[in-house]
C-alpha positions as CSV (number, residue, x, y, z in Angstrom):
1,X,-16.1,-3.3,29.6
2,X,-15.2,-4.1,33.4
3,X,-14.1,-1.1,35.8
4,X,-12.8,-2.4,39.6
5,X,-15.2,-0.7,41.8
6,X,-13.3,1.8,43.8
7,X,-14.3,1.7,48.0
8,X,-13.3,2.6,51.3
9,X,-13.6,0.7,54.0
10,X,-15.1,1.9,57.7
11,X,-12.4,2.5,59.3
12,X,-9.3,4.0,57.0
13,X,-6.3,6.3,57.1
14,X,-6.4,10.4,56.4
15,X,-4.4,9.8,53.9
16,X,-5.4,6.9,52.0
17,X,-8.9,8.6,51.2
18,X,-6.7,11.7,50.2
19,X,-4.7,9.7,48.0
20,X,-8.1,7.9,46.8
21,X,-9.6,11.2,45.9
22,X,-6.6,12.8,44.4
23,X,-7.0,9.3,41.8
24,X,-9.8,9.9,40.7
25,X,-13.1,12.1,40.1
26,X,-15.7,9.7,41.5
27,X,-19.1,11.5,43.3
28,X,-19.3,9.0,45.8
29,X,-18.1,5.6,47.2
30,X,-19.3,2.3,48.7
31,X,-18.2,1.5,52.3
32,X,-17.0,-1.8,53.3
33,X,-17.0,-3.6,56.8
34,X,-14.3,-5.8,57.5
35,X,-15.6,-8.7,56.2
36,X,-16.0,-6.9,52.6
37,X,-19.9,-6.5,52.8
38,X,-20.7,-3.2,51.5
39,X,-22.8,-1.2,54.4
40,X,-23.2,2.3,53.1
41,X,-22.0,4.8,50.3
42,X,-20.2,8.1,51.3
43,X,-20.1,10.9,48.3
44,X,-17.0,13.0,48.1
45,X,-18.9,16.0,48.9
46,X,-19.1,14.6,52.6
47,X,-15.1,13.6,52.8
48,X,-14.2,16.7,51.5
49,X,-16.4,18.2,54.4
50,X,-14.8,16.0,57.2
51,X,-11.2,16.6,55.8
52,X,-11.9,20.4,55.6
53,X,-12.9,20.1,59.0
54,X,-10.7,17.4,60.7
55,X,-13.5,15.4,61.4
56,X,-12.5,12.4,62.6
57,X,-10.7,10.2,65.7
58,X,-6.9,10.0,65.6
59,X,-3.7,11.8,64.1
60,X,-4.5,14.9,62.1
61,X,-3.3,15.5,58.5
62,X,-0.7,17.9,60.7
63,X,0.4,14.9,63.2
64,X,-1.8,16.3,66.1
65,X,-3.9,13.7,67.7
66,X,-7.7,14.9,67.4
67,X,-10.5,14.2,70.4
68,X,-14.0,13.9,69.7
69,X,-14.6,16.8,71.7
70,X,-12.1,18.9,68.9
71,X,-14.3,17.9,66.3
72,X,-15.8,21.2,64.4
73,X,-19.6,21.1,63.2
């Protein structure tokens, strides 16, 4: 039986890993570069975290553009 691996890739949209984790329960998830090489594995633990937190560079799940000097520890 064949499963399509499910990733994220280093540099995505809020939303898209929100959607990603909303379809489906997987614990963690390989990280692509742009040239599809996998370079790491991030669990859902830690994007929960981030999300929870706003941690990261651009527009905010409310539309509010986040510095890195906003970002919460």
């Amino acid at each position: 039986m064949n499963h399509d691996v499910v990733t994220v890739t280093a540099v995505s949209f809020v939303k898209d890993i929100k959607t990603l984790l909303e379809g489906n329960k997987h614990n963690a998830y390989p990280v692509l570069n742009s040239k599809g090489e996998v370079i790491g594995l991030i669990t859902r633990n830690f994007i929960n975290i981030m999300i929870k937190n706003q941690a990261w560079f651009g527009e905010s799940l409310t539309g509010l553009s986040m510095k890195s000097n906003q970002i919460k520890e």
